[in-house]
FINULUM-913754 format. One record per residue (C-alpha): residue in three letters; x, y, z. Coordinates in nm, 3 decimals. Layout:
{"ALA", {X, Y, Z}}
...
END
This chain:
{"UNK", {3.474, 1.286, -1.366}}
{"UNK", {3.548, 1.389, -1.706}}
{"UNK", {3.239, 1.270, -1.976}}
{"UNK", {3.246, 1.252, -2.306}}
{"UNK", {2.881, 1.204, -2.494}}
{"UNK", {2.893, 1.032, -2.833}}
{"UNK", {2.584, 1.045, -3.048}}
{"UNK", {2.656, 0.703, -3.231}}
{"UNK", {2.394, 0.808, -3.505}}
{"UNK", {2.613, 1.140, -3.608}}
{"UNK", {2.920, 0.888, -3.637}}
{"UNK", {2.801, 0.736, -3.882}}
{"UNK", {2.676, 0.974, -4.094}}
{"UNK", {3.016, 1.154, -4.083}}
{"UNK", {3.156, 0.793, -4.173}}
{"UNK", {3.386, 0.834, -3.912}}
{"UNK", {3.341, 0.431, -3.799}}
{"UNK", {3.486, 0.179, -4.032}}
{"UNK", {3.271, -0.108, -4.114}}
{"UNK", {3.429, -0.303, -3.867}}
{"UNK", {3.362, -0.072, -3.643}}
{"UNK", {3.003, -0.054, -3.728}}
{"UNK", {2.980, -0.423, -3.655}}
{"UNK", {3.140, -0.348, -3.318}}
{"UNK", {2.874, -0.072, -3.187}}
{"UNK", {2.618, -0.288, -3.026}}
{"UNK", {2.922, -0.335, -2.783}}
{"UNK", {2.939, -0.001, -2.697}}
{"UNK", {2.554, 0.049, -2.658}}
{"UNK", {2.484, -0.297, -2.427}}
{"UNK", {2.198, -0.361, -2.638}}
{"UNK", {2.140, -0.471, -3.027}}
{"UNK", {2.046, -0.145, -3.174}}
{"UNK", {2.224, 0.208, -3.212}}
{"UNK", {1.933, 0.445, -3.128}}
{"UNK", {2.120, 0.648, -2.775}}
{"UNK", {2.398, 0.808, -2.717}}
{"UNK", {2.643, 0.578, -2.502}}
{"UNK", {2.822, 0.825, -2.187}}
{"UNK", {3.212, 0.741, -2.178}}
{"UNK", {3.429, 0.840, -1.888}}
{"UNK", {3.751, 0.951, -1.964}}
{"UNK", {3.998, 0.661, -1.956}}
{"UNK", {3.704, 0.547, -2.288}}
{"UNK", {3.467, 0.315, -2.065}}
{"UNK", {3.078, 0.303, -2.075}}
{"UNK", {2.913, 0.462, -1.787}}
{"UNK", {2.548, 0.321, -1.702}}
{"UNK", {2.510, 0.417, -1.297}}
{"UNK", {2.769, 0.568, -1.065}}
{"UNK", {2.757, 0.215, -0.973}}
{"UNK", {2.792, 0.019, -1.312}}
{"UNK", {2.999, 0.062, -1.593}}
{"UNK", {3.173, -0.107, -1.877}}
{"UNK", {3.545, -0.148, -1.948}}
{"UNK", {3.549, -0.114, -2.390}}
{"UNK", {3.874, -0.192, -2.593}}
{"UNK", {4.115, 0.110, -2.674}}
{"UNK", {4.053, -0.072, -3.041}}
{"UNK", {3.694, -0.101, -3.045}}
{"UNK", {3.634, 0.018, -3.394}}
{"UNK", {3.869, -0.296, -3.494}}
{"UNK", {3.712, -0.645, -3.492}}
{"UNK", {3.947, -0.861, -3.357}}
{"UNK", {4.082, -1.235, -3.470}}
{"UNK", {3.914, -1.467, -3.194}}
{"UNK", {3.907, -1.817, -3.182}}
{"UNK", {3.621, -1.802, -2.931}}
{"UNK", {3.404, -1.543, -2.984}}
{"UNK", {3.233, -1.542, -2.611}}
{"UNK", {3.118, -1.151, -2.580}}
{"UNK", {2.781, -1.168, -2.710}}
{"UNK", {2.534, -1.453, -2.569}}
{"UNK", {2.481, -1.633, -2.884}}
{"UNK", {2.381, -1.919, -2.936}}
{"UNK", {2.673, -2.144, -3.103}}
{"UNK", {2.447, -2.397, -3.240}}
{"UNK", {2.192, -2.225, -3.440}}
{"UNK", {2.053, -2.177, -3.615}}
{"UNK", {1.792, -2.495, -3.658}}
{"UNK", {1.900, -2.693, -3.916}}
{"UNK", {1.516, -2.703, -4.008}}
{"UNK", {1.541, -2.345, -4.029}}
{"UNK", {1.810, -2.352, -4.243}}
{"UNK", {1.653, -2.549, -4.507}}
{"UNK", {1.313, -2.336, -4.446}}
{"UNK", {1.524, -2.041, -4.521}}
{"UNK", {1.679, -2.165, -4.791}}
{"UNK", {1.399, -2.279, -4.978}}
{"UNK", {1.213, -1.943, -4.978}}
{"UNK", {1.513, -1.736, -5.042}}
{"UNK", {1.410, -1.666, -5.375}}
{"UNK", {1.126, -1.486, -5.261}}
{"UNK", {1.333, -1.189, -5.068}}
{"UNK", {1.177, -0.946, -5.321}}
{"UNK", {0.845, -0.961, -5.185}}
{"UNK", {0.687, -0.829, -4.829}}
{"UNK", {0.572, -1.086, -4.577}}
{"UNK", {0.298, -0.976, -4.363}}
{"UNK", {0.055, -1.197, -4.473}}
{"UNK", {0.290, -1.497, -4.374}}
{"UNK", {0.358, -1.270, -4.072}}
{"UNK", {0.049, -1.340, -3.914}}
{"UNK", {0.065, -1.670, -3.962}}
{"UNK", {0.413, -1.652, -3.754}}
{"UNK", {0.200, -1.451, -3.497}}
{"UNK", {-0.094, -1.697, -3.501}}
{"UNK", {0.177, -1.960, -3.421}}
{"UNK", {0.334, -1.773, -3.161}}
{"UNK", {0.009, -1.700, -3.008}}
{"UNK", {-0.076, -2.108, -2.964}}
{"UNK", {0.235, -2.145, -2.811}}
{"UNK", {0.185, -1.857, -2.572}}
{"UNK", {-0.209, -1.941, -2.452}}
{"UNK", {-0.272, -1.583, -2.591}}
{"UNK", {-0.510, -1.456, -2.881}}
{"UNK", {-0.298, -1.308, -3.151}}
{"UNK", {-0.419, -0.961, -3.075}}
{"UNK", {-0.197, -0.962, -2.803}}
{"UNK", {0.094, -1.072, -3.024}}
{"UNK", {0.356, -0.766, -3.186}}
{"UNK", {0.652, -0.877, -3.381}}
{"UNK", {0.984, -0.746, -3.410}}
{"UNK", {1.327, -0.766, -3.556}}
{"UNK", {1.437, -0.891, -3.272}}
{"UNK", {1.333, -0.805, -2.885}}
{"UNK", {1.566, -0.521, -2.851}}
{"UNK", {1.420, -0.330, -3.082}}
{"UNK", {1.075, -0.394, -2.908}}
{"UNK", {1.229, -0.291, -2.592}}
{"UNK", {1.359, 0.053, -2.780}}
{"UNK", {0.993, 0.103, -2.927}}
{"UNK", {0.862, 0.099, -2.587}}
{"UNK", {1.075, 0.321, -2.391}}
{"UNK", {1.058, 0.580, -2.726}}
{"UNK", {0.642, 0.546, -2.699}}
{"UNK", {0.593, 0.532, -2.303}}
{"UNK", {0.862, 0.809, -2.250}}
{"UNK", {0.781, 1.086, -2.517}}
{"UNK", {0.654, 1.301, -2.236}}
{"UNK", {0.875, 1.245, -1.945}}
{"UNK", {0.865, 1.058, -1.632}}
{"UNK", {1.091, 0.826, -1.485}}
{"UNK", {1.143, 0.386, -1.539}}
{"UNK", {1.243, 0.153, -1.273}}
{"UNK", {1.422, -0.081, -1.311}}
{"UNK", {1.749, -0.278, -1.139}}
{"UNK", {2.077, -0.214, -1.114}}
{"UNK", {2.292, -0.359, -1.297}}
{"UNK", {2.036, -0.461, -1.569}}
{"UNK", {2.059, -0.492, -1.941}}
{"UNK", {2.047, -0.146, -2.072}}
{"UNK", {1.858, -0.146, -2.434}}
{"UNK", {1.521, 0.007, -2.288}}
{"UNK", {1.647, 0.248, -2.018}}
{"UNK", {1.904, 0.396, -2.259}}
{"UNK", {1.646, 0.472, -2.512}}
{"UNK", {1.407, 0.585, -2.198}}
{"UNK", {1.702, 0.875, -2.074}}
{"UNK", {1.762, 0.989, -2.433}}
{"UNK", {1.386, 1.013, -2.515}}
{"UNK", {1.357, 1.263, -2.190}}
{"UNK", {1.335, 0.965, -1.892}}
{"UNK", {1.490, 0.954, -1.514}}
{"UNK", {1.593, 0.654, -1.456}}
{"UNK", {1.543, 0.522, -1.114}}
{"UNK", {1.817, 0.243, -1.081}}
{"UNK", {1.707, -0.007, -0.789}}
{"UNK", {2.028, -0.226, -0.646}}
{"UNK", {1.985, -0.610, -0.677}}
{"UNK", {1.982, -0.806, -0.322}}
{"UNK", {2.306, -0.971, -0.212}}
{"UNK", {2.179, -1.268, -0.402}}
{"UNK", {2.196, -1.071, -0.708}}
{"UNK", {1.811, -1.143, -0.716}}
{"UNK", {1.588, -0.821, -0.809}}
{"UNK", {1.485, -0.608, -0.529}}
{"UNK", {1.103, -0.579, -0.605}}
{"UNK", {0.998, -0.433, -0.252}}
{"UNK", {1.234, -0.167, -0.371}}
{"UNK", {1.138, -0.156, -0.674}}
{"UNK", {0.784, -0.120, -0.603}}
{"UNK", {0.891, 0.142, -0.307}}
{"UNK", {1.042, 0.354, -0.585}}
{"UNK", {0.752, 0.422, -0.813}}
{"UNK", {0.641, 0.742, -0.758}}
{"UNK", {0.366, 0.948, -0.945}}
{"UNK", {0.608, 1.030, -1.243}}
{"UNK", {0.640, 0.656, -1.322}}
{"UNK", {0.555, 0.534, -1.644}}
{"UNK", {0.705, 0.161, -1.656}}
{"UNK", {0.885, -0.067, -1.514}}
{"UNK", {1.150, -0.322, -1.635}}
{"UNK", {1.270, -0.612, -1.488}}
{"UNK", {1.509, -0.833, -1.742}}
{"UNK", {1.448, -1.243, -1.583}}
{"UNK", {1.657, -1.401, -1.564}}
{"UNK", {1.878, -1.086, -1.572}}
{"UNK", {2.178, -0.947, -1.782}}
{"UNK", {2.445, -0.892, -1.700}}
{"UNK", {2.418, -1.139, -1.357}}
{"UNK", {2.229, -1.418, -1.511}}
{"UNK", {2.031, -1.450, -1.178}}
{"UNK", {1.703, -1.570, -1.115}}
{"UNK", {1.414, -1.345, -0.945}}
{"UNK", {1.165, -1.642, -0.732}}
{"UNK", {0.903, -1.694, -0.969}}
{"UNK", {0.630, -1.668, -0.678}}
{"UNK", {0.731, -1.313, -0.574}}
{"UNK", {0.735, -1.226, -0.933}}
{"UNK", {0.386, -1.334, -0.995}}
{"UNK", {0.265, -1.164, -0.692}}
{"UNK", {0.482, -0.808, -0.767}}
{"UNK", {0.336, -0.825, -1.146}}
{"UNK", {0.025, -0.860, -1.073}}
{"UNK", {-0.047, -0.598, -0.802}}
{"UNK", {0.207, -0.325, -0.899}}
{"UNK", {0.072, -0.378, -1.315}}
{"UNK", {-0.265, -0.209, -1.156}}
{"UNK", {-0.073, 0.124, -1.070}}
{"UNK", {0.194, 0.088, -1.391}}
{"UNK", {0.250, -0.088, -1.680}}
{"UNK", {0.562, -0.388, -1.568}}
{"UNK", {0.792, -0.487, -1.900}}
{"UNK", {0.924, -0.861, -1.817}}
{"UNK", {1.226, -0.911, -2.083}}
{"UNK", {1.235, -1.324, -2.050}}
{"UNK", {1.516, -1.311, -2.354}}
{"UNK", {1.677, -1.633, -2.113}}
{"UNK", {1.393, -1.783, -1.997}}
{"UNK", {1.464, -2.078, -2.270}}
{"UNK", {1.807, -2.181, -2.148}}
{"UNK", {1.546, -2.358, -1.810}}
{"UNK", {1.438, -2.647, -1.813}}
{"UNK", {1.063, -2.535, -1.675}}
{"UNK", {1.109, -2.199, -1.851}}
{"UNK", {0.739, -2.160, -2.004}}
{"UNK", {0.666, -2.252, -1.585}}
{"UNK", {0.881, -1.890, -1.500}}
{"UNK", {0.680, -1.711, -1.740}}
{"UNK", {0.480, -1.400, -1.650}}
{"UNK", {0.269, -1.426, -1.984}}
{"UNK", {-0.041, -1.569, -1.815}}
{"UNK", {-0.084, -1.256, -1.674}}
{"UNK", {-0.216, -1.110, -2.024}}
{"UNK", {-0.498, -1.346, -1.963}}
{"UNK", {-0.626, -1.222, -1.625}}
{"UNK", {-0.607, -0.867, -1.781}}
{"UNK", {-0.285, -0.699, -1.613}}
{"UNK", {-0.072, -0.450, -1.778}}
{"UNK", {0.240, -0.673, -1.835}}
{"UNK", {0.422, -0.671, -2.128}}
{"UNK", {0.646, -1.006, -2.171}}
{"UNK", {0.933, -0.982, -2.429}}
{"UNK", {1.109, -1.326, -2.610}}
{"UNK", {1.343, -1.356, -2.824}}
{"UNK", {1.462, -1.617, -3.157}}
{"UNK", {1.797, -1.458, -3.074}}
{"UNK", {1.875, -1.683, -2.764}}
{"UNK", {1.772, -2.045, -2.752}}
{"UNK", {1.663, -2.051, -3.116}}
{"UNK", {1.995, -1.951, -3.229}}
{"UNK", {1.891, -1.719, -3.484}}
{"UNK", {2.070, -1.367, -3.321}}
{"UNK", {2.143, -1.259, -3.729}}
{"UNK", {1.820, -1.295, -3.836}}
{"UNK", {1.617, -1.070, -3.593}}
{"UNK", {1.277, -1.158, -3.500}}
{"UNK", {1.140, -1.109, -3.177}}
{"UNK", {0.802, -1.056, -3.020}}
{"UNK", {0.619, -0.919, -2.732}}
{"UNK", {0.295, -1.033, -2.562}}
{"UNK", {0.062, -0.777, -2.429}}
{"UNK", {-0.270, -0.566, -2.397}}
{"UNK", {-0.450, -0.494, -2.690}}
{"UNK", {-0.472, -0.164, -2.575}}
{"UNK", {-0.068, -0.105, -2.478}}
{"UNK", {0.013, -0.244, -2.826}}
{"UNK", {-0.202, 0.033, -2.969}}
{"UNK", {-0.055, 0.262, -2.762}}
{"UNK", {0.283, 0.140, -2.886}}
{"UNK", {0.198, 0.120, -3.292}}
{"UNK", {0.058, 0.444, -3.320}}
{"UNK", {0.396, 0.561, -3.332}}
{"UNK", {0.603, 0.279, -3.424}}
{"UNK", {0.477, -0.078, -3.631}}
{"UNK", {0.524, -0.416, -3.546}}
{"UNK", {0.701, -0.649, -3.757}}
{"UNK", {0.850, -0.392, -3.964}}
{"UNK", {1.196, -0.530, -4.025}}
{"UNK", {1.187, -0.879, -4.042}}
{"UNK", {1.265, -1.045, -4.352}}
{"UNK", {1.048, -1.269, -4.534}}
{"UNK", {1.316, -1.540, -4.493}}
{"UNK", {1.357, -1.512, -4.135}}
{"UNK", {0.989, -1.529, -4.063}}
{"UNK", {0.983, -1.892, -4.250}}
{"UNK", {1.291, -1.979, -3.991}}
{"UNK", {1.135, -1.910, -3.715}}
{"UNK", {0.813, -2.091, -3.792}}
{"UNK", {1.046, -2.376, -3.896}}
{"UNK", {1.254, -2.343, -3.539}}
{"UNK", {0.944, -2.365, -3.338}}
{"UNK", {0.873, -2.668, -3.483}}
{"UNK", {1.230, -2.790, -3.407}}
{"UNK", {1.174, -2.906, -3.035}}
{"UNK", {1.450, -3.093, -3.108}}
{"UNK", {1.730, -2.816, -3.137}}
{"UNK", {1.610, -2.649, -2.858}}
{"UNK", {1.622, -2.926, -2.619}}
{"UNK", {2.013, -3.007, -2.778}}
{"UNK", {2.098, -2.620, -2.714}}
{"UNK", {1.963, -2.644, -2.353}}
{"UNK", {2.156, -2.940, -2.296}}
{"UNK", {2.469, -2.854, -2.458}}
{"UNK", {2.488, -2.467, -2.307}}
{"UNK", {2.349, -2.658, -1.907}}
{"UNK", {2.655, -2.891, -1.999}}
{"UNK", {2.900, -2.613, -2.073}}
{"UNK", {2.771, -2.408, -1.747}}
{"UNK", {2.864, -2.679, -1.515}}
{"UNK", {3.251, -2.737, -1.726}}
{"UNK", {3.311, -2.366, -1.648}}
{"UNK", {3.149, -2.343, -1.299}}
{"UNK", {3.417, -2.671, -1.172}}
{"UNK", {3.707, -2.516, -1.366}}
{"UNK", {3.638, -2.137, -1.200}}
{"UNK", {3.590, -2.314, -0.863}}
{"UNK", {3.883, -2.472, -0.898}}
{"UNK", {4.087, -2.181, -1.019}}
{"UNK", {3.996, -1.994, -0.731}}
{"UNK", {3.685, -1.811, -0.821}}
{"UNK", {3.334, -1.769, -0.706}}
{"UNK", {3.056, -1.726, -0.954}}
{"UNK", {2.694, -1.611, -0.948}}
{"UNK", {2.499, -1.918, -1.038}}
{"UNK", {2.326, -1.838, -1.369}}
{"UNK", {2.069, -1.934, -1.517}}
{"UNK", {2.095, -1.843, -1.882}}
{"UNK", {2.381, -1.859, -2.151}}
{"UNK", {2.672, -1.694, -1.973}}
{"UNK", {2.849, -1.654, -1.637}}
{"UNK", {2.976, -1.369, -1.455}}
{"UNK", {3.246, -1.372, -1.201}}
{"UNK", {3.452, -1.072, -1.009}}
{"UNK", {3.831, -1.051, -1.128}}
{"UNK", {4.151, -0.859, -0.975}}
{"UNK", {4.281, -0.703, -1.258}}
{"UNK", {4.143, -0.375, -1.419}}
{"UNK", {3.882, -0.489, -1.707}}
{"UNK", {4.069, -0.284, -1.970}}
{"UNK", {4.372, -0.452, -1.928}}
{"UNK", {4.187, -0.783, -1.874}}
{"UNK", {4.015, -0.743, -2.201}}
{"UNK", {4.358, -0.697, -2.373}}
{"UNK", {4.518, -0.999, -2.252}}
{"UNK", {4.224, -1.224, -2.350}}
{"UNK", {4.183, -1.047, -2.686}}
{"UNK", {4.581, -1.161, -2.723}}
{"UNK", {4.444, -1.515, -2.660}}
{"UNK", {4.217, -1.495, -2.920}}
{"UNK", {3.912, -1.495, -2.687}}
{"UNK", {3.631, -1.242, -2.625}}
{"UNK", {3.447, -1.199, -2.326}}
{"UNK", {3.296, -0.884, -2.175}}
{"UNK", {3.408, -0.699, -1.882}}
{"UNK", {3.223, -0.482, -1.592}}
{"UNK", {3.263, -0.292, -1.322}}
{"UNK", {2.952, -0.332, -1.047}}
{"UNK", {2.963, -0.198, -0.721}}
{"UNK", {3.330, -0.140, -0.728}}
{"UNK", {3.444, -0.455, -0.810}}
{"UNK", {3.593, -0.574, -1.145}}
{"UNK", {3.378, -0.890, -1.351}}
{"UNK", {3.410, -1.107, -1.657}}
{"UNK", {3.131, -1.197, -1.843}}
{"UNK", {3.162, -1.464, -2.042}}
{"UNK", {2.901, -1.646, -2.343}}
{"UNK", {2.865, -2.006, -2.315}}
{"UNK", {2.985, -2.140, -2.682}}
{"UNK", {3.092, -2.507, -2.761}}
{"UNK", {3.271, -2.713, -2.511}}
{"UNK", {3.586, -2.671, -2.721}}
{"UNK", {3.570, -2.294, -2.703}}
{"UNK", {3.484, -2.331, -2.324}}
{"UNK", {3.788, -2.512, -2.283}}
{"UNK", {3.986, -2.235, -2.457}}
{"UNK", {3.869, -1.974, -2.271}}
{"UNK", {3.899, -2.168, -1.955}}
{"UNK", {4.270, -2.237, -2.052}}
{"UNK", {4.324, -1.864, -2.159}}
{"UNK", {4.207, -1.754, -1.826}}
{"UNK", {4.450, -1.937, -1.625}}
{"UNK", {4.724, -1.800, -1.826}}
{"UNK", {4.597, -1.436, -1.741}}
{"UNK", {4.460, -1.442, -1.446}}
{"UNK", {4.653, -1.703, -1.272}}
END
């Protein structure tokens, strides 16, 4: 197979991406920031595993007209309108740095989490904690588990920073594969990442093997739990691995604002870990750099909002359910999700596919796993739901 690598970071400083193209790249990367390359093959389409790949746009550097803009997993409701108004009000004060009303974010977080705030780091956004990881954990080598398909922020980061990555098939169930997993680790191993509930599949690994495959395997390695989704269930803080901090295993637990907070374009983000593997991780890279003072008084004031997030859980469970009877009934089976999106296997090629619902003036996201063709698609309002439900039957049917 022909391969072509791009080095994203080199486009832009030749200029050679418009700026709507620019605004387009975390599409081509899987993830939120630009920091590896992205592998094409040579009909354009992002390779992850021999197994896995992604079908982009011909016209990806143009940012299409959409009516229902379902490609991204964001949250159609946010922000909090209490965040809003916190924002607002201390707008003025965008000239100044915010880390002393950063720890008070953290101290908050920390409550919240049953943790001491010395196992708190911040971020613009859990991506870019994700990134800082693999760069920090994989500066000498070695090799990250991890399943396959998964969401692909940390592991690209790991292979361009010098990592293998050892890509462990889901079960049948779509489920992670943890005696697998745990069979793979070898001496080499320096982390592994499980994303639950995952992305792309939106499936669900049992919470009581979790529990049990955290907190043996985090004796022999360190296990990264990305829980960006965890918020869209209804016992969600239940699913958590975080109380694992407290009995002293090396997990690190990722969350988000982006997800059920709505707040995707403001970036802030946090991990919850060991002391000692947050030290490990700042020496190189700080927490909480990048996050603006404004966003950190949004996020206080969207924890607060229990309100918003209980509305945004309801709304996105509601708009799950409208698309899972409306695929059923078109013909289609699903995997059960639960997060913000769906993903179901198509017939026709996912470049084309893309094209025709692009012409419809919706966006999804398309895949190719284990041979097989897939939509992805972002649960927005019920009125884009219905668009996209009514612009699939017209392509696909």
């Amino acid at each position: 197979m022909k391969t072509t690598t791009i080095d994203r970071r080199a486009w832009l400083k030749r200029g050679a991406l418009t700026a709507a193209g620019a605004v387009m790249l975390p599409h081509l990367s899987f993830g939120e920031t630009p920091k590896a390359p992205v592998l094409l093959d040579a009909n354009g389409d992002a390779i992850y595993t021999p197994f896995f790949k992604e079908f982009l746009p011909d016209n990806y550097r143009e940012l299409p007209e959409l009516a229902a803009k379902l490609n991204a997993n964001e949250n159609p409701y946010g922000p909090s309108p209490k965040a809003i108004t916190a924002l607002k009000e201390v707008a003025t004060k965008g000239n100044r740095y915010a880390w002393f009303e950063l720890f008070d974010l953290m101290g908050k977080i920390a409550d919240a989490e049953g943790v001491d705030v010395k196992n708190i780091m911040m971020g613009p956004g859990s991506s870019d904690l994700l990134e800082k990881t693999a760069m920090v954990m994989f500066m000498k080598g070695g090799n990250v588990v991890s399943a396959d398909p998964s969401y692909m922020s940390l592991i690209r980061v790991a292979e361009a920073t010098g990592a293998t990555w050892k890509a462990v098939p889901c079960k049948e169930d779509w489920a992670h594969d943890l005696k697998a997993m745990e069979a793979a680790i070898d001496s080499e191993t320096k982390l592994v990442y499980i994303c639950n509930p995952n992305n792309p599949t939106g499936a669900m690994t049992d919470h009581e093997e979790m529990v049990d495959f955290c907190s043996r395997v985090s004796e022999k390695v360190p296990v990264f739990v990305d829980e960006a989704y965890l918020g869209f269930l209804e016992d969600g803080a239940k699913k958590s691995m975080v109380s694992l901090v407290n009995q002293g295993k090396d997990v690190i637990i990722a969350r988000t604002f982006s997800k059920i907070h709505g707040m995707a374009g403001l970036r802030v983000g946090y991990v919850v870990a060991q002391e000692a593997t947050l030290e490990k991780i700042q020496k190189i890279t700080r927490g909480g750099m990048g996050i603006s003072y404004t966003s950190i008084f949004a996020a206080v004031a969207s924890m607060d909002d229990v309100e918003f997030q209980d509305t945004s859980r309801k709304l996105n469970a509601e708009c799950r359910e409208y698309v899972y009877k409306s695929l059923t009934k078109m013909g289609f089976e699903y995997i059960p999700s639960s997060t913000s999106f769906i993903i179901f296997p198509i017939e026709m090629e996912g470049k084309a596919f893309l094209e025709k619902m692009t012409a419809e003036k919706v966006g999804v996201r398309a895949f190719e796993i284990n041979g097989k063709n897939w939509c992805r698609v972002s649960m927005g309002t019920m009125e884009e739901m219905k668009l996209f439900t009514a612009a699939l039957e017209k392509v696909l049917i």
